[in-house]
Chimera marker file (.cmm) of the C-alpha trace (Angstrom):
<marker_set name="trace">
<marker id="1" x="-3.982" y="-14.364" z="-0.132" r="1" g="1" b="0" radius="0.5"/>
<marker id="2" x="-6.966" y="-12.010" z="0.356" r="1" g="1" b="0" radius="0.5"/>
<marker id="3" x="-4.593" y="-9.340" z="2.577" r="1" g="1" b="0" radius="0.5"/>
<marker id="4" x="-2.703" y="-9.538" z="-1.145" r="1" g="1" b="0" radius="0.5"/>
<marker id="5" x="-5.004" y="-8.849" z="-3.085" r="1" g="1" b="0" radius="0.5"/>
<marker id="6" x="-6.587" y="-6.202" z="-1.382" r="1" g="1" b="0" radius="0.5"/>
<marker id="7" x="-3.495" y="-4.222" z="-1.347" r="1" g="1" b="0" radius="0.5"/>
<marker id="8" x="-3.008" y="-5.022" z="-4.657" r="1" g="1" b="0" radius="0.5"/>
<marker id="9" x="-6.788" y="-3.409" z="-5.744" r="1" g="1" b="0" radius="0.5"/>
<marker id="10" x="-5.943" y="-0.549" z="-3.465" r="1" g="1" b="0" radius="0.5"/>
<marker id="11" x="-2.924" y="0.380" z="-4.686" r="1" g="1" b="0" radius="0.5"/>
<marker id="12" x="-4.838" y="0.334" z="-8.513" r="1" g="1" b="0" radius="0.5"/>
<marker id="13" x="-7.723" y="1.760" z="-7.353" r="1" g="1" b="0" radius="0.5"/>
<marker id="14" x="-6.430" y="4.749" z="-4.718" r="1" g="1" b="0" radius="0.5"/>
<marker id="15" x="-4.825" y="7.320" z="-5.506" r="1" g="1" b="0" radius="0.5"/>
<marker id="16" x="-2.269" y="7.321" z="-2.429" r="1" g="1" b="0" radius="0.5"/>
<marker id="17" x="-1.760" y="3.568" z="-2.878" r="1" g="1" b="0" radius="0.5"/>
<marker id="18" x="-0.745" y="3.895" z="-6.512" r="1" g="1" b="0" radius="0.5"/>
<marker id="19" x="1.619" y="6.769" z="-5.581" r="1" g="1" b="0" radius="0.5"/>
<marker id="20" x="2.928" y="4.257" z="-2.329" r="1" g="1" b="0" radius="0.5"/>
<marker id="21" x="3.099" y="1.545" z="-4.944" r="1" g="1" b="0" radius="0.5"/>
<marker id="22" x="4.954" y="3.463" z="-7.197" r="1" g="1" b="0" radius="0.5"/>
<marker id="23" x="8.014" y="4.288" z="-4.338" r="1" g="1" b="0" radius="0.5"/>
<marker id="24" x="7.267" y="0.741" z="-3.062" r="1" g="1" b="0" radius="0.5"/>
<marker id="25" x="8.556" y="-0.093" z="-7.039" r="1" g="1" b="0" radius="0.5"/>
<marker id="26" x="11.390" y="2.562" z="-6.976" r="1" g="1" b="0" radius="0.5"/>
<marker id="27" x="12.772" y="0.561" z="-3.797" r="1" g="1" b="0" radius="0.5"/>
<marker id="28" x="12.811" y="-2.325" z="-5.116" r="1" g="1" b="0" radius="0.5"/>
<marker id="29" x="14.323" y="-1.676" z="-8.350" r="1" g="1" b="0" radius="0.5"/>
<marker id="30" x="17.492" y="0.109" z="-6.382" r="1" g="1" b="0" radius="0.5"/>
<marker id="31" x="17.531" y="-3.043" z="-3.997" r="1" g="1" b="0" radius="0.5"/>
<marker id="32" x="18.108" y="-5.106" z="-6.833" r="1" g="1" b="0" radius="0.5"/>
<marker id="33" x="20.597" y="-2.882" z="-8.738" r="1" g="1" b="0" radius="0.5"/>
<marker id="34" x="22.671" y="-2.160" z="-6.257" r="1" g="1" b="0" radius="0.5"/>
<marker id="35" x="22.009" y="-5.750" z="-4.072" r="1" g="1" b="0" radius="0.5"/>
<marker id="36" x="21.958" y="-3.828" z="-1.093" r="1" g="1" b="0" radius="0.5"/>
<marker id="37" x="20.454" y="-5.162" z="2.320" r="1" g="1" b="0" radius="0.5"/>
<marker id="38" x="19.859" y="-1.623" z="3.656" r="1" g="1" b="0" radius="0.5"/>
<marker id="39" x="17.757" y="-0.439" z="0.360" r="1" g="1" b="0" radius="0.5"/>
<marker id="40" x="16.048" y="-4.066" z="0.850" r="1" g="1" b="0" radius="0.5"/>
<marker id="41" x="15.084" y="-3.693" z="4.734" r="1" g="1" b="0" radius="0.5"/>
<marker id="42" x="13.565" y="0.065" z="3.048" r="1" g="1" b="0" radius="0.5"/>
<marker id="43" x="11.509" y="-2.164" z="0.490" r="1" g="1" b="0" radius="0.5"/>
<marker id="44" x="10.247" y="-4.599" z="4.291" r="1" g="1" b="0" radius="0.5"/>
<marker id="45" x="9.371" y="-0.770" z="5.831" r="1" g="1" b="0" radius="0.5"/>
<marker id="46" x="7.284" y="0.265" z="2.408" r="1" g="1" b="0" radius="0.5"/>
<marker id="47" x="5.530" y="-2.569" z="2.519" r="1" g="1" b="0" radius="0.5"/>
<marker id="48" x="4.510" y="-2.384" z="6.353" r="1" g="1" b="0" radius="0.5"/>
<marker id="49" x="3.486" y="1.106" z="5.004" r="1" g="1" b="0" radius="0.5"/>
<marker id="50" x="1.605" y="0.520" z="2.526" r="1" g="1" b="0" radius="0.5"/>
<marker id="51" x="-0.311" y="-2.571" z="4.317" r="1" g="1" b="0" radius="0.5"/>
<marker id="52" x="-0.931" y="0.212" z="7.055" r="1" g="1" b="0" radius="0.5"/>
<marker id="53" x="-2.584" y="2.399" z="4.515" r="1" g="1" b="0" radius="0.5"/>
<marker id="54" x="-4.313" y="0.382" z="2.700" r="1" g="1" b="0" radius="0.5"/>
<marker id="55" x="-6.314" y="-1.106" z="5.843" r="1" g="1" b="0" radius="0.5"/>
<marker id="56" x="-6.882" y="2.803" z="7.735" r="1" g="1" b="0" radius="0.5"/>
<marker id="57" x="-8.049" y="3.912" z="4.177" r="1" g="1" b="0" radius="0.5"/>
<marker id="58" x="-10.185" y="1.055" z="4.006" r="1" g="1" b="0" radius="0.5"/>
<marker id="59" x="-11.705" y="1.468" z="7.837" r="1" g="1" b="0" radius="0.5"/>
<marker id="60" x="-12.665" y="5.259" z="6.642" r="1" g="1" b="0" radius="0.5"/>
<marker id="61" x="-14.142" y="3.618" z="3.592" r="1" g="1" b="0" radius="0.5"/>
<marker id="62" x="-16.049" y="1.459" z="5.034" r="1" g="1" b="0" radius="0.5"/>
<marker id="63" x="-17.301" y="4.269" z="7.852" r="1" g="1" b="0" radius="0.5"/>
<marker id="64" x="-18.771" y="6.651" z="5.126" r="1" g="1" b="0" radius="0.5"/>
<marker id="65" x="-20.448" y="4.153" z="3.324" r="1" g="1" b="0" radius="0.5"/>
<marker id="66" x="-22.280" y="3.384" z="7.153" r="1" g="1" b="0" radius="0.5"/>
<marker id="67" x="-22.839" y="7.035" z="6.466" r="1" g="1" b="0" radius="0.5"/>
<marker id="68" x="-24.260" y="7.076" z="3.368" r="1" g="1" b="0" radius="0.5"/>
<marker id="69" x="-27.042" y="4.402" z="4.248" r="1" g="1" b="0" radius="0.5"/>
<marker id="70" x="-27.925" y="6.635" z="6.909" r="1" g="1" b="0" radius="0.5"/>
<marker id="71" x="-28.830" y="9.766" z="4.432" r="1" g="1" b="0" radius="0.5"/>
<link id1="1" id2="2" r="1" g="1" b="0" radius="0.2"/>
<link id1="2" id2="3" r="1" g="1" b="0" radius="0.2"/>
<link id1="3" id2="4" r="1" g="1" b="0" radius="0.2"/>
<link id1="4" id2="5" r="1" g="1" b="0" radius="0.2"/>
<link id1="5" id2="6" r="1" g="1" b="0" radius="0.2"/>
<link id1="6" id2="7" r="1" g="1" b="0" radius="0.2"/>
<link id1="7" id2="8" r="1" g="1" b="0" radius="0.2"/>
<link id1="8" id2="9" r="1" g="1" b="0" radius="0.2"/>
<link id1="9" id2="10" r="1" g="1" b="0" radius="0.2"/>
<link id1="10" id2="11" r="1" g="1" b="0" radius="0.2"/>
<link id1="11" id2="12" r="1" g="1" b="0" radius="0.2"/>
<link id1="12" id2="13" r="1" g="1" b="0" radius="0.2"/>
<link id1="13" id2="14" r="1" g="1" b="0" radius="0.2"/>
<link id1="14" id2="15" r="1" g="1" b="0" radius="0.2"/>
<link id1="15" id2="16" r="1" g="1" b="0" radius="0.2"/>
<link id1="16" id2="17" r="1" g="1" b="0" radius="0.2"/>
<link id1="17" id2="18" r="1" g="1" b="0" radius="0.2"/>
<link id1="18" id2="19" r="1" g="1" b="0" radius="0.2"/>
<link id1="19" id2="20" r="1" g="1" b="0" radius="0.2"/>
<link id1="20" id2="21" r="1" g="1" b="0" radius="0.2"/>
<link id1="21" id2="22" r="1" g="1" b="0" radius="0.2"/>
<link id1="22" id2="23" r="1" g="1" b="0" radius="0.2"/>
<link id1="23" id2="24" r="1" g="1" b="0" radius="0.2"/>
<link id1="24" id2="25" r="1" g="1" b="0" radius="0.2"/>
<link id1="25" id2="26" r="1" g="1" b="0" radius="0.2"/>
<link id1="26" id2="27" r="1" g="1" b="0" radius="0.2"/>
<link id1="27" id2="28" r="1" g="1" b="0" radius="0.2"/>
<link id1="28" id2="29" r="1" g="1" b="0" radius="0.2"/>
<link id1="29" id2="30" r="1" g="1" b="0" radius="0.2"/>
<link id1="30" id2="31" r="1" g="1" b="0" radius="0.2"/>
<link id1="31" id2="32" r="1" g="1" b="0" radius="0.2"/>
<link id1="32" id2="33" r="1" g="1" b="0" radius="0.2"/>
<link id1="33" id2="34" r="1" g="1" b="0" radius="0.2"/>
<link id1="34" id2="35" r="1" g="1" b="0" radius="0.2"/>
<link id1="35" id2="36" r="1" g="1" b="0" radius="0.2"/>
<link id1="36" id2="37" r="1" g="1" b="0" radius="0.2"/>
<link id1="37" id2="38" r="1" g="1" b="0" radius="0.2"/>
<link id1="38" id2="39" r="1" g="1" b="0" radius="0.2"/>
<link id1="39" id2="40" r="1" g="1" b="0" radius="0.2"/>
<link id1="40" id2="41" r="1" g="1" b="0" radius="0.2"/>
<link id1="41" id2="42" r="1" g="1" b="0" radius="0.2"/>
<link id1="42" id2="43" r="1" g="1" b="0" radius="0.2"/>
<link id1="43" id2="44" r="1" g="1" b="0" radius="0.2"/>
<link id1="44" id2="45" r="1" g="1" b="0" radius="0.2"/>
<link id1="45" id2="46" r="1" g="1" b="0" radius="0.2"/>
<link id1="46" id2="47" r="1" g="1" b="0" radius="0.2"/>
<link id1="47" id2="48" r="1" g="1" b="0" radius="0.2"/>
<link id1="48" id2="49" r="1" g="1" b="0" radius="0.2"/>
<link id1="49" id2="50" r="1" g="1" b="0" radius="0.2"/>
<link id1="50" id2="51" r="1" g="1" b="0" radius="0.2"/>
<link id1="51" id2="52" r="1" g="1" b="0" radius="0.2"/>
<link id1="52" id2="53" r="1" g="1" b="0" radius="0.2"/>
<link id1="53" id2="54" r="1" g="1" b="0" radius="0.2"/>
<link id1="54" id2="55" r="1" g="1" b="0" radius="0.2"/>
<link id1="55" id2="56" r="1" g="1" b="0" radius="0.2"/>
<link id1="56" id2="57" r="1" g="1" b="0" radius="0.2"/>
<link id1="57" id2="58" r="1" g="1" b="0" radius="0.2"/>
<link id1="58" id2="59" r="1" g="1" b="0" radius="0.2"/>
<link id1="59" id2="60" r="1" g="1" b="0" radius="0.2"/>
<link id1="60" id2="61" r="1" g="1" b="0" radius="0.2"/>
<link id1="61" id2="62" r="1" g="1" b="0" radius="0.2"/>
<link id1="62" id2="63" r="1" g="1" b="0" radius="0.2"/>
<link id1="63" id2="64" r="1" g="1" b="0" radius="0.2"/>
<link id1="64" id2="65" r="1" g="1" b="0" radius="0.2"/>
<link id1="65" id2="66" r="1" g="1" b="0" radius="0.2"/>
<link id1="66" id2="67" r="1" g="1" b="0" radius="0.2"/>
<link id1="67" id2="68" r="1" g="1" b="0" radius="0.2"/>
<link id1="68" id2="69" r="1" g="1" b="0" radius="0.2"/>
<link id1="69" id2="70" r="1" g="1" b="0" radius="0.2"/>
<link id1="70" id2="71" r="1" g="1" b="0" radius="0.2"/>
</marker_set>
């Protein structure tokens, strides 16, 4: 439940994980229209995307605030 919801703040917080979230939302609403499996295994590779962003943004995060307490 954490991984969740820290996607979740980085995709409202960041502004490449709104813009992922945003084509992550455009996937899914074709997926359902058209109730196809190929749009839906597109909406499993977003995801894996966006998961992998949201984690390397939040290692380089997490490196300049090290930074920071340095200064």
């Amino acid at each position: 439940m954490k991984d969740a919801a820290a996607v979740w703040e980085f995709v409202r917080r960041d502004p490449v994980g709104h813009w992922l979230g945003i084509a992550w939302a455009v996937v899914a609403w074709f997926a359902l229209t058209w109730l196809s499996l190929t749009v839906a295994m597109l909406l499993v590779l977003m995801t894996i995307v966006l998961v992998f962003f949201q984690r390397r943004r939040r290692e380089l995060l997490l490196v300049e605030d090290d930074l920071e307490d340095l200064i």
